[in-house]
C-alpha positions as CSV (number, residue, x, y, z in Angstrom):
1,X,-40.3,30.9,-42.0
2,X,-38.6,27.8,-40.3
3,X,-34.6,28.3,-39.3
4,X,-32.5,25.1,-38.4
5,X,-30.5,24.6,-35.4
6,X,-27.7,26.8,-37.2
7,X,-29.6,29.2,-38.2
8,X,-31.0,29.3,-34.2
9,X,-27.1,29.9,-33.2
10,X,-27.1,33.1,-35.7
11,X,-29.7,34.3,-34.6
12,X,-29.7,34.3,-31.0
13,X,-26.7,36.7,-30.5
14,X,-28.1,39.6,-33.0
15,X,-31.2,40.0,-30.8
16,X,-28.9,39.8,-27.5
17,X,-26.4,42.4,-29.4
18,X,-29.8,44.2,-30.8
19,X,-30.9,44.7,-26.2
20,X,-28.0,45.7,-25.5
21,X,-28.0,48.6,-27.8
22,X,-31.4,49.4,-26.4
23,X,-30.4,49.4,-23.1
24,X,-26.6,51.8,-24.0
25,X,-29.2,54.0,-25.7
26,X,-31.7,54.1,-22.7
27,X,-29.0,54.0,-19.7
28,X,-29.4,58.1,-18.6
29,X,-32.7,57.5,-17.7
30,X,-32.2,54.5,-16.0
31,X,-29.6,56.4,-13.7
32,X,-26.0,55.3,-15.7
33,X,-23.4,57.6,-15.1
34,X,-22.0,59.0,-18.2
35,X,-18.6,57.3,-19.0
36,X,-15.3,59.4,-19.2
37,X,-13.9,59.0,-22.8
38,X,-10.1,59.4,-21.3
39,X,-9.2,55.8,-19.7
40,X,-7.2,55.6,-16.5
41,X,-4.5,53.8,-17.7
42,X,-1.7,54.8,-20.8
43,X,-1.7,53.5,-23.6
44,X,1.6,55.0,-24.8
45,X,4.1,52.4,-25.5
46,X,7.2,51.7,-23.4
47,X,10.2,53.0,-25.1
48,X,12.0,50.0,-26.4
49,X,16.1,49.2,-26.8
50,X,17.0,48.4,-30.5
51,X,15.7,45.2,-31.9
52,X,18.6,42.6,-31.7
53,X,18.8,39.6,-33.3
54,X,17.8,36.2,-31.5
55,X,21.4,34.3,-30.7
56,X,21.7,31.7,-32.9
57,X,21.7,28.6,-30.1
58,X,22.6,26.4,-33.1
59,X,25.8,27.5,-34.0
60,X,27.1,28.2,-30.4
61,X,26.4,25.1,-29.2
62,X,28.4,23.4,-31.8
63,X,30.7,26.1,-31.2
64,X,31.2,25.3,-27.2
65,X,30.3,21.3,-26.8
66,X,33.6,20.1,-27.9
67,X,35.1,22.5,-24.8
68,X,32.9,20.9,-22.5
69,X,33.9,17.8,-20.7
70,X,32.8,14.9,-18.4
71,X,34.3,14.4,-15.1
72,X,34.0,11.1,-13.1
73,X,35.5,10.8,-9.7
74,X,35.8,7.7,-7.7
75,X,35.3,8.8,-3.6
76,X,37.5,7.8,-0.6
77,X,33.8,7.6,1.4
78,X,30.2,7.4,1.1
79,X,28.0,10.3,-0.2
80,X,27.7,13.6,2.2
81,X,24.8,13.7,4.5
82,X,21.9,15.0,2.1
83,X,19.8,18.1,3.4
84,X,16.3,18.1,4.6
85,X,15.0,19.5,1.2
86,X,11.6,19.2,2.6
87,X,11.9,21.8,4.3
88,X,10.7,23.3,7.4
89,X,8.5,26.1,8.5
90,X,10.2,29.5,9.0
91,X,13.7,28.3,9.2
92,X,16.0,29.9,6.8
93,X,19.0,27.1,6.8
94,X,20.7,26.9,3.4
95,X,20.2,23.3,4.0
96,X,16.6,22.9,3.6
97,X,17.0,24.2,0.3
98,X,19.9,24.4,-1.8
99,X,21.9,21.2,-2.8
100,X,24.9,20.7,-4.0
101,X,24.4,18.6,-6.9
102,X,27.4,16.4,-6.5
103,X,26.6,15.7,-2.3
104,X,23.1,13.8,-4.0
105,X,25.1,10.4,-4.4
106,X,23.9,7.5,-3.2
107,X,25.2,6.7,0.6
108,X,27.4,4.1,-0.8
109,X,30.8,4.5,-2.4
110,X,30.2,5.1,-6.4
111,X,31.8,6.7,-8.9
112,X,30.2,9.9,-9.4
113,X,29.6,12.5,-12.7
114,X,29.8,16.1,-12.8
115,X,31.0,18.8,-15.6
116,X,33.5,21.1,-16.7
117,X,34.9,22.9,-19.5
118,X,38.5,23.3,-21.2
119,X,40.4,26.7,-20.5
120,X,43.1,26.4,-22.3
121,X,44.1,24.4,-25.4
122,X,47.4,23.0,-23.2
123,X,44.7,20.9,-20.8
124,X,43.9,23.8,-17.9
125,X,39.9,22.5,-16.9
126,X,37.3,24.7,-14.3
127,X,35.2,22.6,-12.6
128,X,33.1,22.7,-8.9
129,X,35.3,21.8,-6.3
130,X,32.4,20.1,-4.9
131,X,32.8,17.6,-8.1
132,X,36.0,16.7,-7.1
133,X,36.7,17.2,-3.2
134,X,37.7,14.0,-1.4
135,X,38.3,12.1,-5.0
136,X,41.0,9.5,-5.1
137,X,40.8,9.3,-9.1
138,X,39.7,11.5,-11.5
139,X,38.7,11.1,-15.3
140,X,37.8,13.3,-18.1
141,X,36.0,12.3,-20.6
142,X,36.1,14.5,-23.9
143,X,33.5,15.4,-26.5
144,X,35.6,13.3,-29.0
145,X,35.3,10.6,-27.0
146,X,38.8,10.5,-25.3
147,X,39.2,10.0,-22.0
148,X,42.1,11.2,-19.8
149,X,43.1,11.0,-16.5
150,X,43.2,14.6,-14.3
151,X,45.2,15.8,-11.7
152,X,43.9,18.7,-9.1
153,X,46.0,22.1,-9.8
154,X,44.1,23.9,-6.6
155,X,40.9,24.2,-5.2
156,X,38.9,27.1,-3.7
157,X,35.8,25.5,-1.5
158,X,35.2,29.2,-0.8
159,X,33.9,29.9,-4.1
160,X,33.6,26.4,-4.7
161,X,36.2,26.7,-8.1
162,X,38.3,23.8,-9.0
163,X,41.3,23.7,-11.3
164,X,42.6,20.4,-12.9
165,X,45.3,19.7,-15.6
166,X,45.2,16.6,-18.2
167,X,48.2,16.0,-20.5
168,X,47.1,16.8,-23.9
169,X,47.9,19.6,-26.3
170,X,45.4,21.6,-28.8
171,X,42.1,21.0,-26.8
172,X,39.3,22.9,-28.2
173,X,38.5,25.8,-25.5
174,X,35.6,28.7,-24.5
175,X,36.6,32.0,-24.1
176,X,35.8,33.6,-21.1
177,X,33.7,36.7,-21.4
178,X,33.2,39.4,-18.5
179,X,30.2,38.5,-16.3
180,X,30.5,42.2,-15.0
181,X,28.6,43.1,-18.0
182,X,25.4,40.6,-17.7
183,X,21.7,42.3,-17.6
184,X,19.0,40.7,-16.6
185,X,17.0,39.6,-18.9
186,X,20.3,38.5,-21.4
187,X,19.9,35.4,-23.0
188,X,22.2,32.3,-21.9
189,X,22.4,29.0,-22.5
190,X,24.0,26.1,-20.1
191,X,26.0,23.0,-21.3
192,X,26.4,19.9,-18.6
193,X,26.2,16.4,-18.2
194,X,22.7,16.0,-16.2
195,X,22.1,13.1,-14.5
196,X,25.0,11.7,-16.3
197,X,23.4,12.4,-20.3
198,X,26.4,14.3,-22.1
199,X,26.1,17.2,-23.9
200,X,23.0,18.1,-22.5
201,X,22.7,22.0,-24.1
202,X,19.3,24.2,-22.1
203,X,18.7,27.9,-23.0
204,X,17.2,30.7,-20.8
205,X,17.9,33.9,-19.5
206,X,19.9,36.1,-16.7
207,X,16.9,36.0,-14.4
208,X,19.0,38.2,-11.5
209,X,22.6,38.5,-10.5
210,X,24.5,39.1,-7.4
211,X,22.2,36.5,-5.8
212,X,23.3,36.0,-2.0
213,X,21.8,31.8,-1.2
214,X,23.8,31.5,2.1
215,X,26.8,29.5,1.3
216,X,29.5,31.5,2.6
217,X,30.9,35.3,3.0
218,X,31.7,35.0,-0.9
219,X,28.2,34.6,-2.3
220,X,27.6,36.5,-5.5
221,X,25.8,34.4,-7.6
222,X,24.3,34.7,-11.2
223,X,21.0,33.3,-11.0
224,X,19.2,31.8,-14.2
225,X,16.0,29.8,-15.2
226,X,18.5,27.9,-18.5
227,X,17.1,23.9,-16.8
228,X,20.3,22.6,-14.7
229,X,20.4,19.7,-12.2
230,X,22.9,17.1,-10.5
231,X,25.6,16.7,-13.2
232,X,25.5,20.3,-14.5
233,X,28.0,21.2,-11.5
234,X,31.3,22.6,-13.3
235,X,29.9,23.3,-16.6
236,X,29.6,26.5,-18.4
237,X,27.1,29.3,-18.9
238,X,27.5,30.7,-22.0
239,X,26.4,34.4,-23.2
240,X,24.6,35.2,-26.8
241,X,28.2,35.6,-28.0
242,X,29.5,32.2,-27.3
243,X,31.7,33.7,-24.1
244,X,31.7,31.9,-20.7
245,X,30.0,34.5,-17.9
246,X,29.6,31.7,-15.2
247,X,30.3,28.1,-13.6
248,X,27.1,26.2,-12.8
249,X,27.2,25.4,-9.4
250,X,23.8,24.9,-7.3
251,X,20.2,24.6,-7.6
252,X,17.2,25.5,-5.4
253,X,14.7,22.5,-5.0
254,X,12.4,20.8,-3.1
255,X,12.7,17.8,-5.1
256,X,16.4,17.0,-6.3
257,X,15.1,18.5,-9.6
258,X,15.5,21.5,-11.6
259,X,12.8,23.9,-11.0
260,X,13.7,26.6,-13.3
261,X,16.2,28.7,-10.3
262,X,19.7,27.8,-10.9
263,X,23.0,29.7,-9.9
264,X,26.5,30.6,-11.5
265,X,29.3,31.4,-10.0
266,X,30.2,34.9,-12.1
267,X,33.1,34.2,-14.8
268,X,34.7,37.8,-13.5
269,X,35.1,35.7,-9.6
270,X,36.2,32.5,-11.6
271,X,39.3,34.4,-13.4
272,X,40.7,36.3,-10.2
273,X,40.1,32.6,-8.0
274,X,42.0,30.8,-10.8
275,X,44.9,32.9,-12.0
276,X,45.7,32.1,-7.8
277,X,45.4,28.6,-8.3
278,X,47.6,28.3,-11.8
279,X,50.3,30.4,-9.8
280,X,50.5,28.9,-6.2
281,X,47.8,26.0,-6.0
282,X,45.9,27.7,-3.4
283,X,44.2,31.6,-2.7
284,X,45.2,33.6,-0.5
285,X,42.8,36.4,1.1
286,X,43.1,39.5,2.6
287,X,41.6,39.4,6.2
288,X,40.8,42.6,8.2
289,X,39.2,41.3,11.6
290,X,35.6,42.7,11.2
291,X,32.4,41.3,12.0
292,X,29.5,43.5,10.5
293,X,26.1,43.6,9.6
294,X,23.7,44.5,7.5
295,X,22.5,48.8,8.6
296,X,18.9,49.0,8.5
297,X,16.9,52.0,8.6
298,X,16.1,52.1,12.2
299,X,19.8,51.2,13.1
300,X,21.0,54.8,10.3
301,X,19.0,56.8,12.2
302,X,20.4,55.3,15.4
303,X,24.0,55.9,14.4
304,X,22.8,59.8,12.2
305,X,22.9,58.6,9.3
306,X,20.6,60.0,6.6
307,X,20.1,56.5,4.6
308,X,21.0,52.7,5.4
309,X,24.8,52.2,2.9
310,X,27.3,50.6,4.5
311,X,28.7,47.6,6.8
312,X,27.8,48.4,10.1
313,X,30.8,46.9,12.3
314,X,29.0,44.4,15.2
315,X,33.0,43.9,16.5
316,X,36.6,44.0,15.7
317,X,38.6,41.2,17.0
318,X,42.2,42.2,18.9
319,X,44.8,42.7,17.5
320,X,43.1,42.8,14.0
321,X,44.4,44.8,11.2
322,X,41.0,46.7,12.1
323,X,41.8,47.3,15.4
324,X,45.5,48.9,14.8
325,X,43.5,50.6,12.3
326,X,41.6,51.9,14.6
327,X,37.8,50.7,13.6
328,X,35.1,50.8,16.2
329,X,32.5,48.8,16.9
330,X,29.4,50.9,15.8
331,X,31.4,52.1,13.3
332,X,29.7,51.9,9.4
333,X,32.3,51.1,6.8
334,X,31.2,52.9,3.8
335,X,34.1,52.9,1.6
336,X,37.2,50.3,1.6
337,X,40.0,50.9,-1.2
338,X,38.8,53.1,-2.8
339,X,35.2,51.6,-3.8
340,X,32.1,51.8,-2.1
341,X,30.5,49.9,0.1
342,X,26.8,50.1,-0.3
343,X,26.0,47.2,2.1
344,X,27.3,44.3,4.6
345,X,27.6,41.9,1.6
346,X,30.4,44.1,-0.2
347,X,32.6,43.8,2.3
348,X,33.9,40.5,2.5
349,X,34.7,40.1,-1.3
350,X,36.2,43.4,-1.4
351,X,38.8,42.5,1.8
352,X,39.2,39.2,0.2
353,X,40.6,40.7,-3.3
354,X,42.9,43.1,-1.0
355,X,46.7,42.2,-1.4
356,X,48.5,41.1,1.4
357,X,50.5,43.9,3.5
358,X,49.1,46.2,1.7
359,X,47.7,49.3,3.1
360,X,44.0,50.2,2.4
361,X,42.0,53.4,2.7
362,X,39.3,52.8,4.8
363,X,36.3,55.2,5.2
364,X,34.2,55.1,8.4
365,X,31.0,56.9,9.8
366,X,31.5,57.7,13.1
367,X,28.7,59.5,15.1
368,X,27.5,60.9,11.8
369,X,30.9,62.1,10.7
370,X,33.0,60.4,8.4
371,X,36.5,59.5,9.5
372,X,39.7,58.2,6.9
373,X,41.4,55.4,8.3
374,X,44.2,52.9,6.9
375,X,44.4,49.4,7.4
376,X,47.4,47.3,7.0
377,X,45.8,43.7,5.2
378,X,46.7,40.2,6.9
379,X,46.2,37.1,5.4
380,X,43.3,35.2,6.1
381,X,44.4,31.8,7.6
382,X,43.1,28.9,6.9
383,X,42.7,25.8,9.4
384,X,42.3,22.1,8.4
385,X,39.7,20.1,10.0
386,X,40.1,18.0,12.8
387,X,38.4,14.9,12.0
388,X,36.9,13.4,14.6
389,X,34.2,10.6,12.4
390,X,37.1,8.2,12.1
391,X,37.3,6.8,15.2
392,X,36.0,3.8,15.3
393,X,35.2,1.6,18.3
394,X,33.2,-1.8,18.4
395,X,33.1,-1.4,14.5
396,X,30.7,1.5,14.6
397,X,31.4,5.2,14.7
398,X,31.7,7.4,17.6
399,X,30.2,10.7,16.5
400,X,30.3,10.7,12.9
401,X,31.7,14.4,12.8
402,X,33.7,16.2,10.7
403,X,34.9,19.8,13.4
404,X,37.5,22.1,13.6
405,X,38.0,24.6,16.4
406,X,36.3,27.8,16.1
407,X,39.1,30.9,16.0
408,X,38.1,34.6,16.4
409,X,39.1,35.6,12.4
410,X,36.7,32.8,11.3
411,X,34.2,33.9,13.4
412,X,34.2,36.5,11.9
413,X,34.4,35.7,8.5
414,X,30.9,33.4,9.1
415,X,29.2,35.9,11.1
416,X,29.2,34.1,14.2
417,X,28.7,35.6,17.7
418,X,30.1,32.9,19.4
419,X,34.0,33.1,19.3
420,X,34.9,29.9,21.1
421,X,34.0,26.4,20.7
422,X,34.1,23.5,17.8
423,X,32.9,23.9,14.7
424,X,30.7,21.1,13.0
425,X,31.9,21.2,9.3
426,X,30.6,17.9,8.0
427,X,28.0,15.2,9.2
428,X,28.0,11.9,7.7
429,X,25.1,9.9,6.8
430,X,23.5,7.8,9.3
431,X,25.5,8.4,12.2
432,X,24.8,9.1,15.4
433,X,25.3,12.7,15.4
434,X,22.9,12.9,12.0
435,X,20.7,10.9,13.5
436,X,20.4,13.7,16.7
437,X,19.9,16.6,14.2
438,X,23.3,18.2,14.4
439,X,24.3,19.8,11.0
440,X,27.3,21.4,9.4
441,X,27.6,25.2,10.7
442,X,26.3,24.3,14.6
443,X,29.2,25.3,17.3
444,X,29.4,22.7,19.9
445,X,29.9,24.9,22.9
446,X,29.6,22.4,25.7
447,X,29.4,18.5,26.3
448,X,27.7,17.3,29.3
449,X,27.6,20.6,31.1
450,X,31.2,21.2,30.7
451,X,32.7,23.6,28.0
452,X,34.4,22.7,24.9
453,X,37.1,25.2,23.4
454,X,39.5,22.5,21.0
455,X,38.7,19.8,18.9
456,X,40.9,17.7,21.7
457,X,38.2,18.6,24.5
458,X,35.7,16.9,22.5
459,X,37.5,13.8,21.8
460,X,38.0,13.5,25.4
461,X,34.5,14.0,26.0
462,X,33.7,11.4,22.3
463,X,36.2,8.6,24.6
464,X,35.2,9.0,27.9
465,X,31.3,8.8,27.3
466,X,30.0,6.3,29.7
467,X,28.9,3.3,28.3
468,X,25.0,3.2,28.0
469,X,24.4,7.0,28.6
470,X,23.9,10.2,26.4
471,X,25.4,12.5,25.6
472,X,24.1,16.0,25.6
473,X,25.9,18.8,23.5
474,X,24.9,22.1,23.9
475,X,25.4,24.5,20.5
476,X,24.7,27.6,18.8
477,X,23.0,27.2,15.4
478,X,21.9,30.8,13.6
479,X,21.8,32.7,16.5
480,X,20.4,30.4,19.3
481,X,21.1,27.9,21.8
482,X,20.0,24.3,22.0
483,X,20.5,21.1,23.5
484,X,21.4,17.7,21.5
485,X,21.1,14.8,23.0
486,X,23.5,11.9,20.7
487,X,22.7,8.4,22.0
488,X,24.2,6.2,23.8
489,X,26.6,3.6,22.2
């Protein structure tokens, strides 16, 4: 009997399947131990939540794109200096890897895009305040085409919120929903103007919240894999039900690009930062003159305690509502008005939200024993920045700086354990300083051997450099001390 090549592939297997048999068959004489019928794993099925409907992305996006808007700005200076995005080997700077998606201009004045949605139908728009910080003019540019010029109502670089007003009546608006309630997992979808292409709609989930990326005491960020990149910055993330439970703010990459790791500033923040700003233009922050950190479990048992809650309180500055108080260093804060405080991150938010003058239960552990303390609330002050980039000499820029001198409270606030010198809060692009490697957050301690306290010290130092020699700068940056050497002019 002849078989063709197909009838060969038939075949073949059958006589394979046919051995094997044999061999199952034959296997407790060949030494096979015989096989358990029970496997080790379950097989039971995970209990499952009721089947819900998928959200219908359709209809909300129709429903929430005419709320979103476009928001040009025209800039009094040249793009920020751009991170390192790189990145470099075990060091865990912010600025190796999360951009601001506005500071990725060109080095070159332009007129710059970012996003932002309509909050209320009489012309009240959220955006990033990194969208519209240092802008001389301002545009909105509506779904319906319109475009309008804005005015800044307040901004909050500590959350990185915005508020602006246009003049128009019965705008189309989003309500905002309660980010309190988001679950990971939820479904969400995010509405922007990426790279400048309006009413660009991506979907994905709630992929963690509460998210803590380094960019100040306030960090408490929704963090999502719905595609956002530079131009999403302002615009909403919307729920299943059409509500707004966060601002797209940043991004991590490598690259510029989205890589599926974006963050939200939580709607339930947003509403508290921007009632402030529709009342007096600004926020205004409790302050209570701690600097803690994070209680491990070596450092409970250290101080008797049984597990590692709480802030554990590294120092109190003088004369601090915390020190009046009576708060210790060594202390661990476990419970401040009335909530709990399950680790060094609570803290700062909670003080924040605390009204001025008012006085707040406190609740320490103190050699394993808790004590009940009240705290009268200051205001947190803030300080303007001493700008030292604009002087100019020979046409070319001294430093290229942006500093402010470094005060006990802030400090404090940024978890610093140096309490006196200047504070580097901008570096601009190509200059002199940039080109040495100093960044935003370093403390310039000393110049040329001799210590710096005020912003007026290091002007001195900035004018007085001798012509043709360097300049060395000695600062703290996360913890350590280094030596910068500037170049000579």
């Amino acid at each position: 009997m002849k078989f063709t090549r197909n009838h060969r592939r038939w075949v073949t297997p059958i006589v394979v399947l046919a051995a094997v048999a044999a061999l199952v068959a034959l296997s407790p004489h060949f030494g096979f131990t015989k096989v358990s019928k029970a496997p080790v794993w379950t097989e039971t099925p995970a209990a499952q939540s009721p089947q819900t409907p998928a959200p219908d992305w359709v209809s909300l996006s129709k429903g929430a794109k005419p709320a979103v808007v476009n928001i040009s700005t025209r800039r009094r200076a040249a793009g920020r200096a751009i991170p390192d995005l790189e990145g470099r080997p075990g060091e865990r700077c912010r600025a190796d890897f999360f951009r601001r998606f506005f500071e990725e201009a060109p080095r070159r004045p332009v007129r710059a895009v970012g996003s932002g949605f309509i909050l209320s139908a009489d012309g009240y728009i959220v955006t990033n305040n990194h969208v519209v910080e240092d802008a001389t003019g301002i545009q909105v540019k509506l779904a319906d085409g319109r475009e309008l010029a804005a005015k800044v109502v307040g901004r909050d670089p500590k959350t990185d919120l915005a508020l602006l007003k246009v003049e128009a009546t019965g705008l189309p608006v989003i309500p905002v929903g309660d980010s309190n309630a988001l679950q990971v997992g939820e479904p969400v979808m995010a509405i922007g103007n990426p790279f400048g292409l309006e009413q660009t709609v991506t979907t994905g989930i709630v992929s963690a919240t509460g998210r803590v990326i380094g960019t100040g005491p306030y960090d408490n960020f929704i963090q999502t894999d719905a595609s956002i990149n530079p131009g999403n910055s302002g615009g909403p993330l919307i729920n299943a039900r059409g509500e707004v439970i966060g601002i797209n703010t940043a991004i991590f990459s490598q690259r510029g690009g989205s890589v599926g790791i974006g963050f939200a500033v939580p709607s339930s923040l947003a509403k508290s930062v921007i009632t402030q700003l529709v009342e007096h233009g600004r926020v205004e922050r409790g302050w209570l003159g701690v600097s803690v950190q994070p209680l491990t479990k070596e450092l409970a048992k250290g101080f008797k305690r049984n597990d590692a809650t709480g802030a554990l309180v590294a120092s109190v500055v003088a004369g601090s509502p915390a020190e009046r108080a009576g708060v210790k260093p060594g202390d661990i804060i476990v419970e401040f008005a009335g909530k709990k405080v399950a680790k060094s991150g609570d803290l700062p938010s909670l003080v924040a939200e605390a009204r001025v003058g008012n006085d707040v239960p406190v609740v320490v552990v103190r050699d394993g024993k808790e004590v009940r303390l009240t705290a009268r609330i200051a205001r947190l002050e803030e300080e303007e920045a001493a700008k030292v980039a604009d002087v100019e000499v020979d046409g070319k820029n001294k430093l290229g700086l942006s500093v402010q001198p470094l005060t006990p409270p802030m400090a404090s606030e940024l978890g610093l354990q140096v309490r006196e010198g200047v504070l580097v809060r901008d570096v601009a692009a190509g200059s002199r300083a940039g080109e040495a490697g100093i960044r935003a957050g370093d403390v310039i301690v000393e110049v040329d051997r001799q210590p710096v306290r005020t912003v007026e010290e290091l002007k001195a130092h900035v004018d007085n450099q001798v012509k043709g020699a360097p300049m060395v700068l000695l600062i703290r940056r996360e913890g350590g001390t280094m030596y910068v050497a500037i170049p000579a002019v």
